[in-house]
C-alpha positions as CSV (number, residue, x, y, z in Angstrom):
1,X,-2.6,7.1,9.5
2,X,0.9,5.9,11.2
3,X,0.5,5.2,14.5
4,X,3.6,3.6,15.7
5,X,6.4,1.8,13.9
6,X,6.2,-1.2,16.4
7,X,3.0,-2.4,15.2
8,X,4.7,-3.1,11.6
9,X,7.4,-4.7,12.9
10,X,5.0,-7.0,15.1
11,X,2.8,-8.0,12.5
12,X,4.2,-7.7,8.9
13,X,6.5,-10.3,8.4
14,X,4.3,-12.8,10.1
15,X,0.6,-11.5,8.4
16,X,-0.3,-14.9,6.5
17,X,-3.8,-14.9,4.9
18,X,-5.6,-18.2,5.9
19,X,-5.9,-20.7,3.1
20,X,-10.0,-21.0,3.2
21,X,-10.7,-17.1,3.8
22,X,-8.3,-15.0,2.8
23,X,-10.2,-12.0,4.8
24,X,-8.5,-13.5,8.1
25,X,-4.7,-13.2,8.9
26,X,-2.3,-14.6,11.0
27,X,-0.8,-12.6,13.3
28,X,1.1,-11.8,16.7
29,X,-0.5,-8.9,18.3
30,X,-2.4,-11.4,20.5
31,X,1.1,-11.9,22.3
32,X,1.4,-8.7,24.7
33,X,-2.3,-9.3,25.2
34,X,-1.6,-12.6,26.6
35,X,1.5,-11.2,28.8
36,X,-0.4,-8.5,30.3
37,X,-2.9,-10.9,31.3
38,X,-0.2,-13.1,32.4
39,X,2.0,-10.1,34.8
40,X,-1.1,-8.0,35.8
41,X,-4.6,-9.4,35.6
42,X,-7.5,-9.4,33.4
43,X,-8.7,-6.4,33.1
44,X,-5.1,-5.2,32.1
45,X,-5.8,-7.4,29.0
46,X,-8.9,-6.2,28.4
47,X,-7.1,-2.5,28.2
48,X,-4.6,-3.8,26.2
49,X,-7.0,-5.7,23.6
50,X,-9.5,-2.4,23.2
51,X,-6.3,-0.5,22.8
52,X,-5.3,-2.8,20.1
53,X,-9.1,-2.5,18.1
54,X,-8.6,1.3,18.5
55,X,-5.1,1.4,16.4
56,X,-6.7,-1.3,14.1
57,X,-9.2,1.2,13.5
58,X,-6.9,4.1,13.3
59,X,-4.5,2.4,11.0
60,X,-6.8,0.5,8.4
61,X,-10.6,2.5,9.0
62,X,-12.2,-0.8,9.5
63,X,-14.4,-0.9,12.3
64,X,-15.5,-4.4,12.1
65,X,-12.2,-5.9,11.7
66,X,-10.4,-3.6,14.9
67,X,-13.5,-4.9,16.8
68,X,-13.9,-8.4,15.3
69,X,-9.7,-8.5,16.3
70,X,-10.1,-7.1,20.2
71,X,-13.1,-9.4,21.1
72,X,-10.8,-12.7,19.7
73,X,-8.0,-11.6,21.7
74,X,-10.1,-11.1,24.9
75,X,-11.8,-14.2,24.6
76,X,-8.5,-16.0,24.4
77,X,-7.0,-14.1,27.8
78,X,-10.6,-14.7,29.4
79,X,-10.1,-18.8,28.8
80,X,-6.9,-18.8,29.0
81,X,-7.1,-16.7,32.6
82,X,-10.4,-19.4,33.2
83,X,-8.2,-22.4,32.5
84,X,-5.6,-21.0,34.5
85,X,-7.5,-20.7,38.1
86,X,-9.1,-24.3,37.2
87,X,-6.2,-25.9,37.0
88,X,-4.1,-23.6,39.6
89,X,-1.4,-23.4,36.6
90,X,-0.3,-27.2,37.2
91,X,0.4,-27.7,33.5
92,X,0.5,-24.6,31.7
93,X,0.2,-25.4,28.4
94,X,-3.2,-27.3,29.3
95,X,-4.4,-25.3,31.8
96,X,-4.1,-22.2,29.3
97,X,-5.9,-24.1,26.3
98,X,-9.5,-22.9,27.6
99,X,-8.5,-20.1,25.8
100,X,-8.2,-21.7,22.5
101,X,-12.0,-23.2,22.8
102,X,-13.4,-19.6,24.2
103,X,-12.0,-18.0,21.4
104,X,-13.6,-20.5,18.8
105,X,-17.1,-20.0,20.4
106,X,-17.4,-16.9,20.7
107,X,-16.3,-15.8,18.0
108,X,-18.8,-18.2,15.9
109,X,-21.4,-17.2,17.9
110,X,-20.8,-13.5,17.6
111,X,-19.9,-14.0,13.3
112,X,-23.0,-16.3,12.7
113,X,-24.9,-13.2,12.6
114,X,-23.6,-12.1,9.5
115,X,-21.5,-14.7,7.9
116,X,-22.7,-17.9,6.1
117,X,-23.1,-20.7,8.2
118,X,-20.9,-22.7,5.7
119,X,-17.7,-20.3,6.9
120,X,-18.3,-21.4,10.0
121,X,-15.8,-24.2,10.4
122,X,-13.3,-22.9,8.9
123,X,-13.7,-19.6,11.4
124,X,-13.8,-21.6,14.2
125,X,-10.0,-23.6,12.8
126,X,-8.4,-19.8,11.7
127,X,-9.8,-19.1,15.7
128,X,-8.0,-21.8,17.0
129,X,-4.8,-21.6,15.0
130,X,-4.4,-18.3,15.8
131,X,-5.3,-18.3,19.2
132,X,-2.7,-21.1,19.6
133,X,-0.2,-19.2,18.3
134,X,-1.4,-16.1,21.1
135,X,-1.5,-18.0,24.0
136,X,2.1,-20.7,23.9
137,X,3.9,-17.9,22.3
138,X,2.7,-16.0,25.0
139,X,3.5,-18.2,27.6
140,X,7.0,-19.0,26.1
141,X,7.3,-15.2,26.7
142,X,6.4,-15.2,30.3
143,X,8.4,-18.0,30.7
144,X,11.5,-16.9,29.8
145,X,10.9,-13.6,31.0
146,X,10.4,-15.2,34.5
147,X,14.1,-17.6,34.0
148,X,16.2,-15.0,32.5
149,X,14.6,-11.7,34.3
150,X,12.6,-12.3,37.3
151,X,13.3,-9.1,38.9
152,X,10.9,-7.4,36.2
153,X,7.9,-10.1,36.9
154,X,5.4,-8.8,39.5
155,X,5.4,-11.1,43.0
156,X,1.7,-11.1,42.8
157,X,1.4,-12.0,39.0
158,X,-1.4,-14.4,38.0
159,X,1.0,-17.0,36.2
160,X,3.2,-16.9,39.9
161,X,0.2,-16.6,42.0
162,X,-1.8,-19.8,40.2
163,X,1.2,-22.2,40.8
């Protein structure tokens, strides 16, 4: 089923496979997640990410991968968000990299209970790399969206509010 023509312009020139389990794939869909997070709050990401396992499940039929992809990308706003009122956004880039770790966990904990142990490890480096690539394009995003357009960034957004 076609959904919307902006999904395959997100995600098909950048879907790699991971080298170790070729089941996983690289991807930027994690991105507006991370920016509505970023402009709004929380649960505007956690909208956005069950909006996103719905069209994975629309467009492919696979329920466990729309809803394995949707709980990674809320785990990495929920750290990154975490990180973010630790650290009071001092340094970005660290204070958002809680995000990176959540993801990893949880999504161990939630495959370990139907994957080999032995996939494991390489789960938990696909969850990181791709997490990484969510969260600092992400912020690259709201970065430059806050130089070069700052009339369009909410006054009470979480990545101005935790300065």
């Amino acid at each position: 089923m076609k959904v919307s023509g902006a999904k395959d312009i997100m995600s098909l020139p950048w879907r790699l496979a991971f080298p170790f389990l070729f089941m996983l794939k690289f991807d930027l869909s994690g991105v507006p997640i991370f920016c509505a997070m970023a402009l709004f709050d929380l649960p505007s990401a956690a909208a956005v990410s069950a909006i996103l396992a719905l069209f994975i499940v629309m467009r492919s039929g696979n329920v466990l991968a729309g809803a394995m992809k949707g709980l990674a990308e809320f785990w990495t706003v929920a750290g990154a968000y975490t990180g973010l009122l630790w650290l009071r956004g001092r340094r970005r880039v660290l204070s958002t990299s809680p995000g990176l770790l959540a993801r990893a966990i949880a999504m161990c904990l939630i495959c370990s209970t139907f994957l080999p142990i032995g996939y494991l490890p390489f789960l938990a480096l696909f969850n990181v790399i791709q997490g990484a690539i969510t969260t600092y394009l992400g912020l690259a995003v709201v970065e430059t969206l806050e130089k070069r357009a700052p009339h369009l960034v909410p006054e009470d957004a979480p990545i101005l509010v935790l300065r």
